[in-house]
N, C-alpha and C positions, 0 to 999 in steps of 0.2 A: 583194721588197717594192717596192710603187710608188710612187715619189716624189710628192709632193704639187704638184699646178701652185703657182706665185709667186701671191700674192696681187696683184690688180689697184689699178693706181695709178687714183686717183678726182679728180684735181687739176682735171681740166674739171669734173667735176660740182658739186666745189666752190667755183670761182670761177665758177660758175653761179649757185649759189644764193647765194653772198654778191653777187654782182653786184644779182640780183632782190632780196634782202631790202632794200640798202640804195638802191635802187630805190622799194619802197615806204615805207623809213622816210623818203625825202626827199617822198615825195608827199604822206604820212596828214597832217601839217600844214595844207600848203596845202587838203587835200579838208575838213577839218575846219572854219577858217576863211571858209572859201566858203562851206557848208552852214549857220552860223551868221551867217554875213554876208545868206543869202538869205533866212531863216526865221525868225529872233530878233532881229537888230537889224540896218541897214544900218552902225549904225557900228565893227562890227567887221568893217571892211574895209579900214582901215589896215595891221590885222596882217599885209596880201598884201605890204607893206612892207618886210615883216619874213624871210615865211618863203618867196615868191620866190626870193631870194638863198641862203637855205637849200636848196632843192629843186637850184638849180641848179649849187650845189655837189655833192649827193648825187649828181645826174644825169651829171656829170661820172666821177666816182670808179666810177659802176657802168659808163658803157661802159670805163674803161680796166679792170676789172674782167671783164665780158665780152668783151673783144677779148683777154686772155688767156687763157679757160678756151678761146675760139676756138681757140686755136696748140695748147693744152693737147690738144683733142678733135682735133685736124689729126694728134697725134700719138702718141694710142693708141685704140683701139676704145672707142666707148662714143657718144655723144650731143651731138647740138648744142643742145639744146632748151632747155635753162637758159641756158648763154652768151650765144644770140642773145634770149631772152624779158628777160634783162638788160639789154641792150645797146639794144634797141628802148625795154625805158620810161626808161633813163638818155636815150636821143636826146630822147624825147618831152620829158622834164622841161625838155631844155635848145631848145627851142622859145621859150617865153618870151623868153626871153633875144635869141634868134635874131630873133624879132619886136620887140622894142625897141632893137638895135643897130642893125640895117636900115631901120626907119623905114617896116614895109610895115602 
């Protein structure tokens, strides 16, 4: 009888994809806000106020999210392609940020 291979550990892939989901759940505010701020009324654009801070929270949380599924993917077979696609928009989110502490 032949032994069954071990079932493959998916721990990158999964701090991939929570990395990117909560990537986008920091961003859909802000894209929301904007879109209303340009098209329906200028005065909700205070709300950037509001969910700036929120985004760049989320932004945060997803690269230390995807700099783990990184180590995770470093150290069994499988894919880089969630961790880094997390990690890229948690950076982006925290741009803002970047640009209002700097003064550029």
């Amino acid at each position: 009888m032949t032994q069954l291979s071990p079932p493959r550990r998916r721990r990158a892939l999964g701090c991939g994809i929570a990395a990117t989901v909560v990537a986008l759940v920091g961003i859909m505010p802000t894209v929301i806000v904007f879109v209303l701020a340009t098209t329906s009324d200028p005065n909700y654009g205070w709300l950037l106020f509001i969910t700036l801070p929120i985004a760049v929270l989320f932004g945060a949380v997803a690269v230390v999210l995807g700099i783990i599924g990184i180590v995770f993917a470093r150290a069994e077979p499988g894919g880089y392609g969630w961790p880094i696609f997390g990690v890229v928009l948690g950076a982006l989110q925290l741009l803002p940020a970047a640009v209002f502490l700097t003064g550029v």
